[in-house]
Structure formats: structure tokens, C-alpha cells
N, C-alpha and C positions, 0 to 999 in steps of 0.2 A: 635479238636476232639469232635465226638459227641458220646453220652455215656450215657446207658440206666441203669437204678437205680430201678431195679426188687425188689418188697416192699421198695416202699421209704418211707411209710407211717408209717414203725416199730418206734417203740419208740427210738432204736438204731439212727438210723438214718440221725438226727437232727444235729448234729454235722457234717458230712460227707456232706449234704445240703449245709452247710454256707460254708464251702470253698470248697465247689464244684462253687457256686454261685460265690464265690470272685478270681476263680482262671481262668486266660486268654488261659490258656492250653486248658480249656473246653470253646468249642463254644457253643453247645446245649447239655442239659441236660434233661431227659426224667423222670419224676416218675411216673413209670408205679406201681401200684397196684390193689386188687383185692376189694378196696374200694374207686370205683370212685371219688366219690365226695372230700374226703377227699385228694387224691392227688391234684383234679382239685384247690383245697383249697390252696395246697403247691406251686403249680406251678405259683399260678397267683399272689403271693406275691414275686417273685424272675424274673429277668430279664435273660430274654436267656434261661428259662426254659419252660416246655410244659409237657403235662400229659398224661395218656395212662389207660385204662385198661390192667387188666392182670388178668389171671387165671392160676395158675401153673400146674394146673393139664390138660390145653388145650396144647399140644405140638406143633402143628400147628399155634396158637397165638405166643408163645413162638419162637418159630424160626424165623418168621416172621418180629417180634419185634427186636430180637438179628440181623438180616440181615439190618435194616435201620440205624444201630447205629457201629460207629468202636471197642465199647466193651459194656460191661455189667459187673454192680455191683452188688452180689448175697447178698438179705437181706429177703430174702425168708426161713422162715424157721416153724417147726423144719428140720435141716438139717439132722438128720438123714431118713428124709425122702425125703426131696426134692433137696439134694445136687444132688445125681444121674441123675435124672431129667433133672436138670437146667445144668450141664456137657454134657448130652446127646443132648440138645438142643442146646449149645454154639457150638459143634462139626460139629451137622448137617447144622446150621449157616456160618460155616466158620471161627467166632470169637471170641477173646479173653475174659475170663471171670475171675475175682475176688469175691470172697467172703468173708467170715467171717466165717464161717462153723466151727462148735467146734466138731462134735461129732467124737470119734473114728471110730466106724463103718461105717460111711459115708467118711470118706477118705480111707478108706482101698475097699472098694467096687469104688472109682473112679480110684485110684490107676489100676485098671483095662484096663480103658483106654488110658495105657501111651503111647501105640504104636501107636494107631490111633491117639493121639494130635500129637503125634512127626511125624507121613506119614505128616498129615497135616496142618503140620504146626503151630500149634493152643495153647499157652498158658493157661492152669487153672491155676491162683494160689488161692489154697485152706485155708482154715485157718487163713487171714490177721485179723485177731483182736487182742486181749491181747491175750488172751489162748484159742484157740492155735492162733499166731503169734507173739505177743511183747514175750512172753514167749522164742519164736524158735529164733529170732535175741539174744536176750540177754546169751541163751543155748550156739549159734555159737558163740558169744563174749569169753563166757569162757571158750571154746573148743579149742580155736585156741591159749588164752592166756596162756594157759598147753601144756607143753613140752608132755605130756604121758595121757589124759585125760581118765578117767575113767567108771565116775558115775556121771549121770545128773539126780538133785532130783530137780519138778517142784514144785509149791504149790499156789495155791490163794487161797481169799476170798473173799466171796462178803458180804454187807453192807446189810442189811435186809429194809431199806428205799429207796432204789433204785429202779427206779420206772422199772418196766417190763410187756412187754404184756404176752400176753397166751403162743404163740410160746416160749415165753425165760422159762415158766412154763414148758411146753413140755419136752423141752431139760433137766430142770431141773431134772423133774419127771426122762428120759429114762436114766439120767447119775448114779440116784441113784438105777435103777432097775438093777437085773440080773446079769450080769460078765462082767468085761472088762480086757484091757492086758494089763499088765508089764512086762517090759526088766529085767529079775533078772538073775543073772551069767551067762551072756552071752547069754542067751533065752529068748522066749518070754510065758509067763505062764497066763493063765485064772485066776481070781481070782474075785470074790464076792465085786460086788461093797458094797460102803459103810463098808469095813472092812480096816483095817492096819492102824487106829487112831494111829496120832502121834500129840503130841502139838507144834505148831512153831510160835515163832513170826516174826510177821509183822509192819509195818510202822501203826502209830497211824494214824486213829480212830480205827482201828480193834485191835493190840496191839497181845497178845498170844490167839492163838485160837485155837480148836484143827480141822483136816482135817484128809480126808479119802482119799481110793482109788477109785475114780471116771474115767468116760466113755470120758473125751480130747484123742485131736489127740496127744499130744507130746510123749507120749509111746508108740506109736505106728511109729510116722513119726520118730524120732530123732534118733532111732537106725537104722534106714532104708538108715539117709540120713550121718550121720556122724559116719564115721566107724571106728570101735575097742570097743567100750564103751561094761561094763560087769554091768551096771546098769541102767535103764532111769525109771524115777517113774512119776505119777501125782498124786498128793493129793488136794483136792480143798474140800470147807466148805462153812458154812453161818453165820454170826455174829447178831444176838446172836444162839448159838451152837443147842437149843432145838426145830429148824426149819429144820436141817440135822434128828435130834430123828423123826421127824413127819414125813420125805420123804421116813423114813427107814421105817416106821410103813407103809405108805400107798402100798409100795414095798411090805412088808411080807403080807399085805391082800388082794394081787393082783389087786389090785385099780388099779394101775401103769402096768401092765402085756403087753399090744397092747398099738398100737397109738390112736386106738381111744378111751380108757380108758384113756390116757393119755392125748389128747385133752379132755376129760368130766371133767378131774379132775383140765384141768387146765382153763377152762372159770371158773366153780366153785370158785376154790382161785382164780383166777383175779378179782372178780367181793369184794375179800372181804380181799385183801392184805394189805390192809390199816390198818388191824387187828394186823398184824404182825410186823408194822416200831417198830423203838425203837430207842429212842434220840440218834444222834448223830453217828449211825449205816449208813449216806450217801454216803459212801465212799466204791472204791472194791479196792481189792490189788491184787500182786502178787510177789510171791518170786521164785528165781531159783541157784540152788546152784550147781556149778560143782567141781569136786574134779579129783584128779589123783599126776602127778609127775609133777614138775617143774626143767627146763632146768639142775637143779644141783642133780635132781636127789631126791629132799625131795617131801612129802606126803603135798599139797595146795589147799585149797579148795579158791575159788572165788566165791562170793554171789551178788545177785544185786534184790534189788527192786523196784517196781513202786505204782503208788497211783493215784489214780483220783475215778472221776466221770465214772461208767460203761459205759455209752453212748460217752465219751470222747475217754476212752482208748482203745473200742472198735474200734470207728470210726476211728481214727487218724493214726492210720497204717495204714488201709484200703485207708483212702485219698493217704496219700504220695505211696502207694505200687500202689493205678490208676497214681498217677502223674507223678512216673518213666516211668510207662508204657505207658502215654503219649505220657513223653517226650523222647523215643527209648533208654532206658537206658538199657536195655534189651532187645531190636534188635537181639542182638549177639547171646543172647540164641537161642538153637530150641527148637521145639514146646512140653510142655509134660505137667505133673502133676505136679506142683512146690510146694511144703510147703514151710513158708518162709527159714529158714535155709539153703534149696538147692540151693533158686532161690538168694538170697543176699549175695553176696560175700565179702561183704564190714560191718559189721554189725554197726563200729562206725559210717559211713557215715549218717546210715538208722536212729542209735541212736542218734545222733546228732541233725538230721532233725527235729524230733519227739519232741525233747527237747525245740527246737525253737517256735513246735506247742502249747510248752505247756504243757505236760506229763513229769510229776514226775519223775525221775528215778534217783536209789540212787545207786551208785558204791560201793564196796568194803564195804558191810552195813552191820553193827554189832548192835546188840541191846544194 
């Protein structure tokens, strides 16, 4: 399989790299980016590798590139701006495409093209990273383990020394601006990001932390894709807490308002994020809780979290979710918009896999 890795240069990325590198599934691997030299950098330390420009915003590049290769890995972001894009361009290609894409907005806007994937053929799966994607495998785990499943409460955090580029700033910025949707009594309701603080604990180094209503796909895909539920929430943070206080403040002064205020604000703090680490803060999490009725009919919640390295827990779905696709694990499917929960039928299979890779995940977790 040859297989093009659209921003492979992301800080993400690096993990997805080495076993792409070490895996016999992939013949040729491509890291195409819009910072030449620095892929030419990546490719010439890995064998079976080769590098490419790329410019996201050239659509004629872009197709082009997706046409010489049997899929494409999407690390191009912010995705709320360039998920659209890179879907429009896999389409016009012919081929399959993977990413990592978090933002709500931008799955709901791809979501559009489910008919044209499915004419032709063509798999998107969207969202393969922890949140949204380890989030949505682990969601379907405790969906299927309830007799009567109800209410799916998501929640992460991330580590305040983990390292991130601009783009992960971006997204950072557009998750804490403006409104995004939650599944409450059976609907789907606007609401103000960065409001509905709740404190939840998580797996140490992060421990109790408090989170808000933030801009992920899984309030948005999880009620779409598993049906009956009268609850789906996402609540997501930053450890230490007074870094959410700052993204609120730059949101009320309209710092954060467009993408390109959004891009200014975040070269800005990239350039001075170093300011922000805080001992021992290295680590992101996530927690996901489903609740409803079990087979005898009682009120059972099921919880599950995970812990890594951002770049890890990021990657490492995303690897295994190319690997299946591969290796024709999903042949059978036809062609659409897949989140992970729609497209994994199997979720211990996927969670198992993941575990092998490395990634933390804690069953039946209580504090």
C-alpha cells in the first residue's frame, strides 16, 4: 500500500511515522507538507519513505497527490477549516482518506458528502484520534455493554506541557469561541462554549480537574450514529485550569472571533508556550461514561479511561484505523462518511489492538 501523510511534519505526527515506517502493510510512504525541507528531513531518515510538497489551499496539488497514492492520512489542520477541503479533494481523487479531525463543525459540514462517498465508492473516516475517535470506540464499547443505553458523558484533558504546534492552538482557540452542540433530552441544543463546568476526575498526572462544554465531534457524531440515547455531552479542559480562564478571556475580547485572528493568536502563544508548562502536567487524558439499563433492567453506568502522551493517543488509532484499511478489513463497508463508532463494529477488537500499541486504557475505572 502506498499512502500519502498530508502534514506529516505536525508535531502529532511522529508516532504515526515510526510504525508507519516499521509496518510491511505500507510499501511507500509519502510526507507531503507545506514545509519542504523539513519533510525532505523526515523522509530521508526512514526507509521506503519519500517527501512531497504540499499546499492545502492548492486543490489541483492536492488531488493530484491523493491520485498517486492508494489513500491519504489527513494531519492538516486546523480542521475546522481544512477538513472540507482535504474530503473534497479525496473525493475528486477517487481515494480513501483518514484523519484525525476534532472539530465539531467540520464533521457536520463533511457529513454532507455522504452520498457522493457512498456513489463512489470512497471511504472518509473522520475523527481517528483520541477525541474524537479513542473516545467513539470506547462510547460503542459501553453502548453495546447496556441492555438500554442512555446517556454518553465524554470528557478529556490535556496536560499544559505537551508540546503543540499553532494548528493544535487554532483548534484550541475555535473550540473555546462561540457555541457548540449537545445532545440534551433527546435533542440537539446550541450552547456557549466554555460554560456547563463540571469537576471530574481522571487518571493521574491530571487527577480532578474541572471541564467545560467544548466544540469535539462526539456530540455531535454519537447521537447521529447510535441510536436511542436522550444524552451525549463533551466536556474537555486544560491542566492547570487557569489556561481554559485565559481562552475564555481571549474568546470575550474577540481575539479568537475568525480564523485568522485565530491563526495571529496562535503563532503568538506558540512562539511563548513554554511559559505555560507546569511540572509534571506531560500527560492528556480522557474519560467516557455511559449509563442506561442493564439486561435486568437496574440503572449502570460503565466508565473507561485512557492516559498517554498527546502525540501517542492521538496517533495510534489513526495508525491501526490506516492498518485495517490496509489490510481490507473494511472492504465489506461501502463508500461514506465514517466516524469511528459507525465504521468499528468490533470495538474490543480495535481496543485490544491499541493496548498492544501501548495506550493506556483503564476498564470499569473508579477513582
Amino acid at each position: 500500500m502506498k499512502v500519502l501523510l498530508l502534514g506529516g511534519c505536525a508535531d502529532m505526527a511522529g508516532p504515526l511515522i515510526s510504525k508507519l515506517a516499521d509496518d510491511s502493510a505500507f510499501t511507500e510512504v509519502t510526507v507531503a507538507d507545506l514545509n519542504k525541507e523539513k519533510a525532505e528531513e523526515i523522509a530521508g531518515k526512514k526507509r521506503k519513505f519519500k517527501s512531497a510538497y504540499v499546499n492545502a489551499n492548492d486543490f489541483s496539488l492536492l488531488v493530484c497527490l491523493m491520485q498517486e497514492h492508494d489513500f491519504s492520512i489527513g494531519y492538516i489542520g486546523p480542521f475546522y477549516y481544512y477538513e472540507k477541503i482535504m474530503v473534497k479533494a479525496a473525493l475528486e481523487a477517487g481515494r480513501d482518506y483518514i484523519s484525525i479531525s476534532d472539530d465539531y463543525d467540520a464533521y457536520l459540514e463533511i457529513l454532507k458528502f455522504e452520498e457522493e462517498a457512498c456513489t463512489k465508492g470512497i471511504k472518509i473516516l473522520t475523527g481517528f484520534g483520541n477525541s474524537p475517535g479513542l473516545t467513539q470506540v470506547l462510547a460503542k464499547k459501553g453502548y453495546l455493554a447496556l441492555d438500554k443505553p442512555e446517556k454518553i458523558n465524554v470528557h478529556w484533558c490535556a496536560g499544559s506541557d505537551e508540546p503543540v504546534g499553532p494548528s493544535n492552538l487554532a483548534h484550541l482557540f475555535h473550540i473555546f469561541t462561540g457555541t457548540t452542540l449537545q445532545w440534551l433530552n433527546g435533542n440537539e441544543v446550541s450552547v456557549k462554549t466554555g460554560t456547563g463546568k463540571k469537576n471530574v476526575h481522571f487518571p493521574d498526572p491530571i487527577g480532578l480537574n474541572p471541564v467545560y462544554y467544548t466544540g469535539h465531534a462526539e456530540s455531535v457524531s454519537l447521537p447521529r450514529n447510535l441510536p436511542g440515547l436522550t444524552e451525549v455531552t463533551l466536556h474537555g479542559g486544560v491542566k492547570p485550569p487557569y489556561i481554559v480562564t485565559l481562552l475564555k478571556l481571549l474568546a470575550a475580547l474577540g481575539l479568537t472571533s475568525n480564523h485568522k485572528k485565530r491563526l495571529a493568536a496562535a503563532r503568538f502563544f506558540h512562539r511563548i508556550e513554554s511559559w505555560f508548562a507546569s511540572s509534571g502536567n506531560n500527560k492528556s487524558v480522557g474519560r467516557v461514561d455511559v449509563s442506561g439499563q442493564n439486561s435486568s433492567g437496574q440503572n449502570e453506568q460503565v466508565s473507561f479511561c485512557y492516559v498517554g502522551h498527546i502525540a501517542d493517543i492521538t496517533s495510534l488509532p489513526c495508525y491501526l484505523a490506516a492498518k485495517w484499511l490496509a489490510e481490507g478489513k473494511w472492504n465489506q463497508k461501502p463508500g461514506g462518511i465514517y466516524a469511528a463508532e459507525r465504521l468499528i463494529d468490533n470495538p474490543d477488537q480495535f481496543i485490544g489492538e491499541l493496548e498492544n500499541l501501548g495506550v493506556t486504557i483503564k476498564n470499569s475505572w473508579e477513582r
